[in-house]
Structures are given as C-alpha cells and as structure tokens.
N, C-alpha and C positions, 0 to 999 in steps of 0.2 A: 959463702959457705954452703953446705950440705945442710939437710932440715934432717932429722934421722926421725922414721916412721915408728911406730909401735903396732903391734897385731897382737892383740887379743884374742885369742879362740874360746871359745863358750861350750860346754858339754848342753843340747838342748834338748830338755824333758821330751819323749814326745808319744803321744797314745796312736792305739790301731795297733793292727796287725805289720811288723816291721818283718824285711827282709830274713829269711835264715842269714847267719854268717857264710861271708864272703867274700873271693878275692877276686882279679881277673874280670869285674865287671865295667859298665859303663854307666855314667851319673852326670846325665843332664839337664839342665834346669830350660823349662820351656813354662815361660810367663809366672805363675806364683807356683809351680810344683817341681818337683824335682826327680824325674824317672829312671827308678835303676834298671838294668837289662842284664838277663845272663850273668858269668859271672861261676866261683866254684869253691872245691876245696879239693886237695889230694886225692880226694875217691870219689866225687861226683859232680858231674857239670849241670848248671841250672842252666833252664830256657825260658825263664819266668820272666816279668814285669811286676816294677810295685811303685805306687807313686807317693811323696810326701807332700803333702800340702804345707808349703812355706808360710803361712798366714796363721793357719789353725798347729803346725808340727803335729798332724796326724797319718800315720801310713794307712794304705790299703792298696790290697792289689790290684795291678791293673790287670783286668780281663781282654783280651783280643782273639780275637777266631783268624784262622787264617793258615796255621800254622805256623811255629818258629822252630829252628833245631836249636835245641843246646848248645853252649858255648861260653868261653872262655874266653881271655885276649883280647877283642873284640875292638872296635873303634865305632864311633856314633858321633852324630852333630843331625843341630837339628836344621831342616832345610824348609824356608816359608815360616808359617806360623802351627806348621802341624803334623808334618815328615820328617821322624824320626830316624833317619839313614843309618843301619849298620854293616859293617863290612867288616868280613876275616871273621879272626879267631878260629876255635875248633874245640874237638872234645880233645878227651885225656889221647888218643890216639891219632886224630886227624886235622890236621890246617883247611879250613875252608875260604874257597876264593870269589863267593857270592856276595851280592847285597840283599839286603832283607829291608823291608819299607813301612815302618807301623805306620800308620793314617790314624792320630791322636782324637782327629775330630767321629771317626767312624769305627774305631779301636780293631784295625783287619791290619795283620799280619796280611804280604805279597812279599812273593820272590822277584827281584827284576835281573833279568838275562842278560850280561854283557857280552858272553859266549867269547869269542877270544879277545875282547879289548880287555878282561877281567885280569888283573895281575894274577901271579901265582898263590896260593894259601898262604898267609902268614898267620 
C-alpha cells in the first residue's frame, strides 16, 4: 500500500528588517540563509537583495556593489557554494537576456557576457 504524507506549514515569527512585499522574485536557500532577489508589484520593480537567517529567522539586507538592474520574473540557482546565478526577467517594460553573478562570499554584483549564445529575454 501507499504511506500517505502529511505537511505541516508553520507561519515563522521572524525579526530584522524583512523584504517590502513581493512577487516575481527569487528565494534561495544557500547553507542556513535564505536569499531573496528582485522581485515587484504592479508599479515597481525591485533590485534589492535580503537574506534570512534560517537558524536565528532574522532578515537583513544583503548589501552587494557591483551593480544589479531591477527585475522581475527572474530565475536563480546557486552554483559552487557561493555563485548565486541569475538570469532573465525584466522590468514592467522590458525582458532581459543576461546573467547577473552575486559572489556571496565577497557580496559583488558582475554581469557575465554570453553575447549570442544568450537566449532571447524572457
């Protein structure tokens, strides 16, 4: 026979400074934290970073230099134990067909060039 599972979801208390509300963002978990990216609402697109610490459930933002554009839609995974890879999205007007490269351990935003092997914007 079948074992039939149960899931439980938990609303979890958590302090710091949390994300504005948002949709269209990206939420991945790299070792105990949990990194939102981007992300929006009907009249404006974020280009922010905020990270959750899974052990304490406390937000703060993540800080990165480097430069990120705004963005929406978006896709992320993390690559190694520290390359946060995102790709696509766009604002409320335009699909972008770039990657963008947080480096967690040294918090820099970098653009990396595919030039034509880059899909189209989605």
């Amino acid at each position: 026979g079948h074992m039939a599972m149960q899931l439980r979801i938990e609303n979890k208390e958590t302090s710091g400074t949390p994300p504005a509300p948002r949709s269209g963002h990206t939420a991945t978990v790299v070792s105990d934290r949990l990194i939102v990216v981007g992300g929006g609402t009907d009249d404006e697109v974020f280009g922010d970073a905020h990270e959750l610490n899974l052990k304490t459930w406390s937000w703060k933002p993540l800080s990165a230099s480097g430069g990120f554009r705004a963005r929406q839609g978006h896709s992320a995974v993390l690559y190694g134990l520290s390359s946060l890879v995102v790709f696509g999205g766009g604002d409320l007007l335009t699909s972008y067909s770039e990657v963008a490269v947080l480096n967690l351990d040294t918090r820099t935003w970098s653009a990396q060039n595919c030039g034509l092997l880059c899909p189209a914007g989605r």
